[in-house]
N, C-alpha and C positions, 0 to 999 in steps of 0.2 A: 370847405372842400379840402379835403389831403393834397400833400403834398408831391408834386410833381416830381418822381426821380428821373434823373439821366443819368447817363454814362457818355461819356468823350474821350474814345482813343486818341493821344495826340502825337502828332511827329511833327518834327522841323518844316513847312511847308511855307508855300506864299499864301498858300489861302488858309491855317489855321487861325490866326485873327478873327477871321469871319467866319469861322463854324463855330469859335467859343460863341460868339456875340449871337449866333442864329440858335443854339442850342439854350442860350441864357433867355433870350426873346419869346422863342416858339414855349418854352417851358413855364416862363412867366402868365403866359397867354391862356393856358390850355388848364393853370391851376394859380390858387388864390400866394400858395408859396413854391420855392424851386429850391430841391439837393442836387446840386449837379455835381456829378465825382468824373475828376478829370484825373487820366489813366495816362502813363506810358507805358507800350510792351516793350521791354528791354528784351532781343533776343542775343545780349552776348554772355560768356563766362566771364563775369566781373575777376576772375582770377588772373587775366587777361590784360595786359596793359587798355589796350582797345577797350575791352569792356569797363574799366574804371574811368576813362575817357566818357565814353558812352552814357555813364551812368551821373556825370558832374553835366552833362548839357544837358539829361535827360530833367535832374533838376531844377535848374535855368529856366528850363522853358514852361513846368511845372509852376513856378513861382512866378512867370511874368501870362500867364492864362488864368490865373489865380487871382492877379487884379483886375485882368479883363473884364473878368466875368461878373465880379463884382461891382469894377467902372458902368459895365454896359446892365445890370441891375437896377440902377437908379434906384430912387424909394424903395422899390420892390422887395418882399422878403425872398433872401438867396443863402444858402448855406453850402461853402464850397468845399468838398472833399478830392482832396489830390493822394493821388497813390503810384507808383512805380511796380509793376507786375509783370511776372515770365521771366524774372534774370532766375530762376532756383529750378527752370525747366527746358526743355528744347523746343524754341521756339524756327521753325523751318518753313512751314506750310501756311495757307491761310486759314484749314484748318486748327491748326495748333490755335492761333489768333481764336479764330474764330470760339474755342474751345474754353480756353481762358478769359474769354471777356465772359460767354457766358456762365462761367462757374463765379465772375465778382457778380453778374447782375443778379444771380441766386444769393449771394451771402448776402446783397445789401438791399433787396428787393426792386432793384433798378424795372426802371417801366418802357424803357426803350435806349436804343443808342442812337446818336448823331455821330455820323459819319463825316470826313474831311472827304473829299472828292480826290482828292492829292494824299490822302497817305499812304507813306511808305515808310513803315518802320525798320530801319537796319538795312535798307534797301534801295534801289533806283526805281528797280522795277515795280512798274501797276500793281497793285492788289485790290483793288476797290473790287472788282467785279470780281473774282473769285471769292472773296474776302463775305461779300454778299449773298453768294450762293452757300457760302457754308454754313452761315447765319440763318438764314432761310430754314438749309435741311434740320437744323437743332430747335427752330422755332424761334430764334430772339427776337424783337421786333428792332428793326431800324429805320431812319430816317437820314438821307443822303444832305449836308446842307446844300441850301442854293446860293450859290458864292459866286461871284465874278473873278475869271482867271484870265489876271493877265497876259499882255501874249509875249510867248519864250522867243530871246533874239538870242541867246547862247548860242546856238546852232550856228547863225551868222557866223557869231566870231569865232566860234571853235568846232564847227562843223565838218572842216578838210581837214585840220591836225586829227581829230575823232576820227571820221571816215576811211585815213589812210593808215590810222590806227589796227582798225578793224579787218581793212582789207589784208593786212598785213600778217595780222595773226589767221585770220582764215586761211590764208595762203599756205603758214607755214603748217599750222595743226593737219589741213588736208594733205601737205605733202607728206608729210611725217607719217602718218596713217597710211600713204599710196606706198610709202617705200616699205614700212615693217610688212604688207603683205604681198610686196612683191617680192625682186629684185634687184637693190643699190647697186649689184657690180654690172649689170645688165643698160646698157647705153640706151636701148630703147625703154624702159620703164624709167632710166630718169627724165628723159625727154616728153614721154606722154603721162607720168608723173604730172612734171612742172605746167604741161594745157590743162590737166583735167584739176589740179589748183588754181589753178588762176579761173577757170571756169564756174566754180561753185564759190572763189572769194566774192568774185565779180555779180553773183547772181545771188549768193546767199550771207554774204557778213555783216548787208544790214539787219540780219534776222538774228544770225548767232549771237550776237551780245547783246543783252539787252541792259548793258550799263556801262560807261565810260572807262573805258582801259586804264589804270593807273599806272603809273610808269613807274613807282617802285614795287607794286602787289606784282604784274604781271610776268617783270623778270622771275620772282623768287616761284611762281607758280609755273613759270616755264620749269625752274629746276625740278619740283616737284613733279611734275608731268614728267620727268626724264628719269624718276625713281621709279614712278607708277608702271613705263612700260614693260621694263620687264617681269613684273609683276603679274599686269595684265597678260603675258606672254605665257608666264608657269602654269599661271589657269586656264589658259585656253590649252596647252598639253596638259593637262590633267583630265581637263575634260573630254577631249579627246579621248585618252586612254579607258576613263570610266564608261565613255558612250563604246566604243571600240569591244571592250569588253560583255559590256551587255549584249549588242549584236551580235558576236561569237558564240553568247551560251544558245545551245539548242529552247533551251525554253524561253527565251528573251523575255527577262520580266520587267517590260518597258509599262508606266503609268502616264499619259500622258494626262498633266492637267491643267489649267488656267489658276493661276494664283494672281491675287493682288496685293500690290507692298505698297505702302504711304510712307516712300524717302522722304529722310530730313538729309535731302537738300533741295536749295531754290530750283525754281525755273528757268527755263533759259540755256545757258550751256553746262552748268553743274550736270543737270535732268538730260540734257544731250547724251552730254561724254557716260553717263552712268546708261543710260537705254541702251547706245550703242556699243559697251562693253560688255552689259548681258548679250544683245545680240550676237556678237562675237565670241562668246563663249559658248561651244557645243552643247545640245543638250538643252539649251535656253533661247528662246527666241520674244523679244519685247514687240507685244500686240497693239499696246496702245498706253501714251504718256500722256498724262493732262495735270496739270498744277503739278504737284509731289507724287500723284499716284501713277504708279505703274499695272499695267496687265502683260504680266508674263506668262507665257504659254513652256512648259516644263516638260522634256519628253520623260525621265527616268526619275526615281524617288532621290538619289543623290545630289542632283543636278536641285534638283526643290529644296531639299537642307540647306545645301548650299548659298540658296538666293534667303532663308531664312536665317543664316547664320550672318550675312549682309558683310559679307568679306568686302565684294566691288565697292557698295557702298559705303564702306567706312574709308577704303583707300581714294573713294572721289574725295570723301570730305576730305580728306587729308590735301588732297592736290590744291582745291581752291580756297580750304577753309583754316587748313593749318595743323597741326600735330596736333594740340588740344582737342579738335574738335572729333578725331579720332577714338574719343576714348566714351562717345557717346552711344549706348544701350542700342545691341544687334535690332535688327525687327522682329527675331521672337521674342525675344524681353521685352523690347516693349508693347508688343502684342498687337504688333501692324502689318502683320501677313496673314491673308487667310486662303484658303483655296475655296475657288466661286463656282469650279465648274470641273468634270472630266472628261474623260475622251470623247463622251458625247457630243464637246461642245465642239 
């Protein structure tokens, strides 16, 4: 019998232990030998202090799964291939993921992947389940391991410093947004400001973040956020003036269309503040956000350049991701907007 290939995305987790050992078992089982290539997606620019970081654990843990698999081999014949893959691309989406595992299991003829239940590469947040459907759409085959996950007492212990973490920055993000569109010098809009803040920290901050506030990222991201607004400001008068403009010619050559863009940036509040910045810019209105992909509905042909030239989007990355990550290829380069529909729709 041929030899059983796998592939094993790994990340730092409690349960990767037991997904080497279940991928090295189930592959022993199912054939007389096992190649199992055990994978890290590296999603940073190793140019990067972070990303050189990133890249010295990335092999650490490469090298102690490497005798796992082997340890949990016994007799067994096992030949284990470790690789480090995605630091030379932009790794954002589970797509992306999902994209580059399948282009290693084409070069190496891999016959399915085992999955961690808990990975999260470069990340807090879940991906399993999107991670999974994007694998699905390209056809890879996977297999989820079956692992015992211990139960998280972090929460206990740092569950109120986190929570008032969180309420805190919802609070000020929503106030900050209630005043740019109203009026600060105005007594009543700071007063129903400061309810309708506390109203949506209170009801929405367990939602907004879906990963643990850092206390040095989040100051230096507040700064950013305070470059980004007036920025955000110039665009929303431009857009203005160009939608303004078109309305005044007698022939209004308005094209309304539905376009789709696959941002490279995460879930969570990146994909927020980037939907709710199109929304806020005239001319653009966000239909609907799911993982990285956006459906934006465009009334004018400028207004759609615009979202194709990924101005906002490069200026979120900027806010959460850092001036590096700035200098990463618009969505028409890299060929991640398309238009799905016209005014029909």
């Amino acid at each position: 019998m041929a030899a059983e290939r796998v592939l094993v995305p790994l990340s730092d987790t409690v349960t990767v232990r037991q997904t080497v050992g279940y991928a090295v078992q189930s592959g022993l089982e199912a054939a007389d030998a096992l190649e199992c290539h055990l994978v890290a997606a590296l999603p940073y620019d190793l140019e990067m202090p972070e990303g050189q970081a990133q890249m010295e654990k990335a092999e650490q843990l490469l090298s102690k799964a490497e005798n796992w698999a082997r340890e949990d081999a016994g007799e067994g014949s096992v030949t284990v291939e470790t690789a480090i893959i995605g630091f030379d691309e932009y790794l954002f989406s589970p797509r992306d993921y999902a994209e580059t595992f399948d282009a290693y299991a084409d070069e190496h003829g891999i016959d399915r992947v085992v999955l961690d239940p808990e990975f999260r590469p470069g990340t807090t947040a879940q991906m399993l389940q999107p991670l999974e459907r994007e694998l699905t759409n390209i056809g890879l085959s996977y297999d989820e391991a079956p692992v015992d996950r211990p139960a998280r007492h972090e929460r206990l212990v740092k569950g109120g410093t986190q929570r008032f973490d969180r309420l805190f920055a919802t609070f000020w993000i929503s106030y900050g947004f209630y005043l740019v569109l109203g009026d600060p010098s105005y007594w009543f809009d700071l007063i129903t400001g400061a309810a309708v803040a506390g109203i949506v920290a209170v009801s929405l901050a367990h939602v907004t973040f879906t990963f643990p506030l850092d206390r040095v990222q989040s100051p230096i991201r507040t700064v950013r956020f305070a470059c980004y607004v007036p920025y955000l400001l110039w665009e929303i008068v431009k857009a203005n003036l160009a939608v303004s403009a078109v309305i005044l010619r007698p022939s209004m050559p308005i094209e309304p269309t539905l376009t789709r863009v696959n941002a490279r940036v995460r879930s969570g509040l990146p994909l927020l503040a980037l939907a709710n910045s199109i929304t806020l810019t005239p001319g653009t209105l966000t239909v609907r956000a799911n993982d990285q992909q956006l459906l934006v509905h465009t009334l004018i042909p400028s207004a759609r350049e615009d979202l194709f030239d990924g101005g906002l989007e490069r200026a979120v990355r900027f806010v959460f991701y850092g001036r590096e990550s700035a200098a990463i290829p618009s969505p028409r380069e890299r060929e991640d907007a398309e238009i799905v529909g016209g005014d029909e729709l």
